[in-house]
C-alpha positions as MATLAB code, in Angstrom:
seq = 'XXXXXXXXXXXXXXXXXXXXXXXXXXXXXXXXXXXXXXXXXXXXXXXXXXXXXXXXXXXXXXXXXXXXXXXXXXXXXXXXXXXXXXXXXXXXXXXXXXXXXXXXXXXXXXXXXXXXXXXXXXXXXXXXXXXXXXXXXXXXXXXXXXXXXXXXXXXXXXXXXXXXXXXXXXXXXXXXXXXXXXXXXXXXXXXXXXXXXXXXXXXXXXXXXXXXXXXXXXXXXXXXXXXXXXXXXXXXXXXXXXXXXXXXXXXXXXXX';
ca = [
     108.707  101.902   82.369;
     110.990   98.765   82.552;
     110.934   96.270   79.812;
     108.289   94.116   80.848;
     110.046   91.172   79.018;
     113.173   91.278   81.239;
     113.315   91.076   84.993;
     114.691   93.321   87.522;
     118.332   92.198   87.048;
     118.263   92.601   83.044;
     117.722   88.639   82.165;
     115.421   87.896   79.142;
     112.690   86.536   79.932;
     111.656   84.590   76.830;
     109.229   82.115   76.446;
     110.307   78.440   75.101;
     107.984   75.349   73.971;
     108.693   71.836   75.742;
     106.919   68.682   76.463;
     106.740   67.955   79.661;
     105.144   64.574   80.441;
     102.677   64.258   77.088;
     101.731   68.155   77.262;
     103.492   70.993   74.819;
     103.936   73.458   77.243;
     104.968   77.474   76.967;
     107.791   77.319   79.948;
     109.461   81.026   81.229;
     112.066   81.674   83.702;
     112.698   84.617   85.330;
     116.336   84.037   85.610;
     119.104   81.315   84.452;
     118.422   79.665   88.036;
     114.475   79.801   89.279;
     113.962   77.620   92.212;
     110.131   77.579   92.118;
     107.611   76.469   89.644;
     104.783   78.088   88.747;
     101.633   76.178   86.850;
      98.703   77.776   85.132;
      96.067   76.095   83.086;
      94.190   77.894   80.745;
      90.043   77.631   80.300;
      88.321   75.861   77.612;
      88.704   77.021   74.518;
      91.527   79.117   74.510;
      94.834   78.677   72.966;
      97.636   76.917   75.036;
      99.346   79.779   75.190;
      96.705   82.008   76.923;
      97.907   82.703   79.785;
     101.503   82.714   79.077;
     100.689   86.458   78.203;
     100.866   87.026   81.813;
     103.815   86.920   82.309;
     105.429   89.439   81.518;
     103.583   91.369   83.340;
     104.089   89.165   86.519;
     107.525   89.543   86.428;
     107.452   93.460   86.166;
     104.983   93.693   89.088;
     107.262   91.146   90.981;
     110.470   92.321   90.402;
     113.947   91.860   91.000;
     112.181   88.419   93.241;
     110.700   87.230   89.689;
     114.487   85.774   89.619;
     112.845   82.696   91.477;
     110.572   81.631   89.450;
     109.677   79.444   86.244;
     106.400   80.113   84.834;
     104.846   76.427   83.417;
     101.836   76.503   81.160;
     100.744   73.225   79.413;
      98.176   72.779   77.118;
      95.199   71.095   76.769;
      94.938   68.110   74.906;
      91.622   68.174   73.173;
      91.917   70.098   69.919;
      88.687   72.047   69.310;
      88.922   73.045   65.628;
      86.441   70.480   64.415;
      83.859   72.540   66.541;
      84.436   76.082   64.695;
      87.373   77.012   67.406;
      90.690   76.834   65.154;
      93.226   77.478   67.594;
      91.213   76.272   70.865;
      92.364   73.717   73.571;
      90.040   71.893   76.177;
      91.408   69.333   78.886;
      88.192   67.705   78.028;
      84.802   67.834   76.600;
      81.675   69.846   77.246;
      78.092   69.781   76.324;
      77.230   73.094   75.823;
      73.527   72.564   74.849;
      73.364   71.105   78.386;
      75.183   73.746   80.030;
      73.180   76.631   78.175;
      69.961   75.113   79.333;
      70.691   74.801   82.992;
      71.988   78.262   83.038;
      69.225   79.728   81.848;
      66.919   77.315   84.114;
      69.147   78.569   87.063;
      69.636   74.887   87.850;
      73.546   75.264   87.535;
      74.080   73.098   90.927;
      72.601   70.164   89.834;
      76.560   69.815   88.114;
      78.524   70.216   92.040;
      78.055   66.822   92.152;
      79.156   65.702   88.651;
      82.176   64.111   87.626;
      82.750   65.353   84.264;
      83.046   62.809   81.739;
      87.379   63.264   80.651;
      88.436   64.993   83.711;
      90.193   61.735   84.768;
      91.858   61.928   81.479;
      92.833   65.412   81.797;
      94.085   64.865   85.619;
      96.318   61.754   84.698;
      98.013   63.932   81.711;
      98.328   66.828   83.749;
     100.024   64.743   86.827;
     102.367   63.268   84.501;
     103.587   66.958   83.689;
     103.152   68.133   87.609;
     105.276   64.968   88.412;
     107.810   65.747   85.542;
     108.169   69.292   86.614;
     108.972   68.824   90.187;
     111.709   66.451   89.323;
     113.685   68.788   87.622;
     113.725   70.838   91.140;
     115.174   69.583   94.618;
     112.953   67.583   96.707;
     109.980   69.719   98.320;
     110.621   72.665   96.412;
     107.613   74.877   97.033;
     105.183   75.344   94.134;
     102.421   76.734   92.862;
      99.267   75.240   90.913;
      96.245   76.556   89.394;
      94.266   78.365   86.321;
      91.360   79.574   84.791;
      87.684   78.174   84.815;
      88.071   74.339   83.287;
      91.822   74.820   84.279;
      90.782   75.470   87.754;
      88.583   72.546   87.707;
      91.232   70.207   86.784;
      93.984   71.619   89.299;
      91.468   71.209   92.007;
      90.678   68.090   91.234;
      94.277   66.799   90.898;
      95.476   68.887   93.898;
      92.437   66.104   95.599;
      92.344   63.372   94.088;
      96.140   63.295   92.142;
      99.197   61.527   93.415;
     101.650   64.200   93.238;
     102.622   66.369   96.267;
     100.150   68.890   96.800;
     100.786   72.520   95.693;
     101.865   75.264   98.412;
      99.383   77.724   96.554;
      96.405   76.805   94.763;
      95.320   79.206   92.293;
      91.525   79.365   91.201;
      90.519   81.828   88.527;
      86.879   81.579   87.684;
      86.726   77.774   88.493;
      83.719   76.139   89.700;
      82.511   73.222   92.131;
      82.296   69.779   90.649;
      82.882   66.336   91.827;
      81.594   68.017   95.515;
      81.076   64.386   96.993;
      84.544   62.803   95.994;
      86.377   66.927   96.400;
      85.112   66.874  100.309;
      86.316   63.195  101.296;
      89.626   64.680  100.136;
      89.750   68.180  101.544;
      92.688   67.069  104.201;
      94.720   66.669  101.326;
      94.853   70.886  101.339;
      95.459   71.209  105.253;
      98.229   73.036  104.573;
      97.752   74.767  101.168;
      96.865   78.477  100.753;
      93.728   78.725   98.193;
      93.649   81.718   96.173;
      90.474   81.594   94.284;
      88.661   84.854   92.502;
      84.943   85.287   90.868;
      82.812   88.030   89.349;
      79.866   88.127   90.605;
      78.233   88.901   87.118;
      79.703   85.567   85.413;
      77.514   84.753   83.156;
      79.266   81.200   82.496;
      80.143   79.730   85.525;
      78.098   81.716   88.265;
      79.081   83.180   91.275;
      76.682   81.168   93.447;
      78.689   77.954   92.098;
      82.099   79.498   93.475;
      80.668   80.533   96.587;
      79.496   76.840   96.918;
      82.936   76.050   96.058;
      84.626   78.399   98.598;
      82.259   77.093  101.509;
      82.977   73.206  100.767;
      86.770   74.280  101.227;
      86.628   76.302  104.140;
      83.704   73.643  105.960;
      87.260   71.419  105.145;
      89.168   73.793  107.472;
      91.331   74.646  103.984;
      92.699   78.211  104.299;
      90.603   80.333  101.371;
      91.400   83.911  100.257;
      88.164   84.269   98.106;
      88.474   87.806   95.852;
      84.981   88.169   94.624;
      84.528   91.452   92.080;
      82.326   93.394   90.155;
      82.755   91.886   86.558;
      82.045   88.511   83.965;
      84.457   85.857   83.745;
      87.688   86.795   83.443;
      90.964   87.259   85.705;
      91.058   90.506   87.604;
      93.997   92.708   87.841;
      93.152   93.291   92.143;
      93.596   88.880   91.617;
      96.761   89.379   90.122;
      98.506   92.137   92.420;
      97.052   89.614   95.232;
      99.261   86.563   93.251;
     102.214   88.627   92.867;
     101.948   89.667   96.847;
     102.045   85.864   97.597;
     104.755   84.562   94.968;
     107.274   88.027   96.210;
     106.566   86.308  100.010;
     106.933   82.673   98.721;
     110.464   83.605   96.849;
     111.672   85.051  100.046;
     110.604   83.028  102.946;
     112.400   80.058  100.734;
     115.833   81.726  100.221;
];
C-alpha cells in the first residue's frame, strides 16, 4: 500500500499550523501548487485538529488528482477545558442540560427554528478565514466548504447568511437544521451549489428526523441534495467519504 502521507506523484503531504483570519488552522497540500481549497470544521468538542486525520487518507483514495488540492481546517474558538474537556474546541456554546432533556422528550424540533446564541460569532470568525483563504487563490477558484455536526451548522449558516462567495460543494456531516426561518429566506443563495450531507439514522445526538427536516427545507429551496443516510450513530461514514473523494477527483478535473 502507498504511503498514505504522500500523494500519487511522491510529494509530502505534511500538515502545517497557520492563522488564517483569527483561526489557528491545520492547512495540507497535496502538492507544491493546489488550485482548490478544501474547508472542514470539526464538531463540538473535539480538538482542532480532528479532522485533519482525514487526510491522509483522502489523498490516497484520490490520487495522483489529490495534486489539486489544499486541505483547510480551522479551529474553533471556544476553549472547553474549564468544562472537563482539556483539549476540546466549540465555535460556540451549548446547553447540554437543555439539549439532554428535549432528546429524551423527543421534542428535538422545537430547536429548527433557533438561532443559537454565538453562531453569529462563530460565522463572522469563520468568514474572515473563508475570505482570507480565497484570496490567496485566483478569482472564482472553485471550493469546497463544510464539516461535522456544530461544524456543519456553522458552514450552513455562513454558506446563507455569510458574505463570502458561496462554496461549489457544501459538505454536511451529521449537521442539523437550525435557524429554519432565516436558512429558507436564503436558500437561493445555494442555486448552484452541490449539497453533500450524510446521517445515521441511529444518532443518538442530533437525530435523523432533524436532518431529514434539514434535507427537505433544502430541496423545497430547489438546492441540489445528495443525502447519504446509513445504518450507524453520529459519526462520518466511510460510503460518505468514497462519495467526497468521487466529487473532489471530478471537481480537480473539470477545472484543469
Amino acid at each position: 500500500m502507498n504511503n498514505p502521507n504522500h500523494s500519487a506523484d511522491g510529494y509530502s503531504a505534511r500538515p502545517r499550523v497557520e492563522t488564517i483570519g483569527s483561526l489557528r488552522c491545520i492547512v495540507i497540500d497535496g502538492s507544491d501548487s493546489p488550485r482548490i481549497p478544501v474547508i472542514l470544521c470539526h464538531g463540538y468538542g473535539a480538538p482542532g485538529d480532528d479532522l485533519a486525520s482525514l487526510t491522509p487518507h483522502l489523498i490516497e483514495w484520490i490520487g495522483r488528482d489529490s495534486a489539486d488540492l489544499r486541505f483547510i481546517y480551522p479551529e474553533a474558538p471556544h476553549d472547553l477545558s474549564d468544562i472537563g474537556m482539556p483539549d476540546g474546541r466549540a465555535w460556540w456554546p451549548l446547553n447540554m442540560t437543555q439539549l439532554q432533556e428535549l432528546l429524551q422528550t423527543n421534542r428535538f424540533s422545537e430547536l429548527h427554528d433557533e438561532l443559537p446564541p454565538g453562531i453569529d460569532e462563530a460565522r463572522g470568525k469563520l468568514e474572515e478565514t473563508v475570505t482570507a483563504v480565497l484570496a490567496g487563490f485566483p478569482e472564482g477558484t472553485p471550493y469546497v466548504l463544510g464539516g461535522f455536526s456544530q461544524g456543519a451548522m456553522l458552514t450552513m449558516d455562513l454558506s446563507l447568511r455569510g458574505n463570502v462567495r458561496v462554496p461549489n460543494m457544501l459538505v454536511q456531516f451529521s449537521g442539523t437544521l437550525v435557524c429554519e426561518s432565516l436558512w429558507k429566506e436564503k436558500l437561493a443563495r445555494l442555486a448552484d451549489t452541490h449539497v453533500l450531507q450524510s446521517h445515521g439514522r441511529i444518532d443518538p445526538i442530533l437525530p435523523f428526523a432533524s436532518a431529514e427536516a434539514l434535507r427537505d427545507l433544502l430541496k423545497g429551496g430547489d438546492v441540489e441534495v445528495e443525502f447519504m443516510a446509513f445504518q450507524g450513530p453520529h459519526t462520518i461514514e466511510t460510503d460518505t467519504l468514497f462519495r467526497l473523494v468521487e466529487r473532489l477527483r471530478v471537481m480537480a478535473v473539470s477545472t484543469r
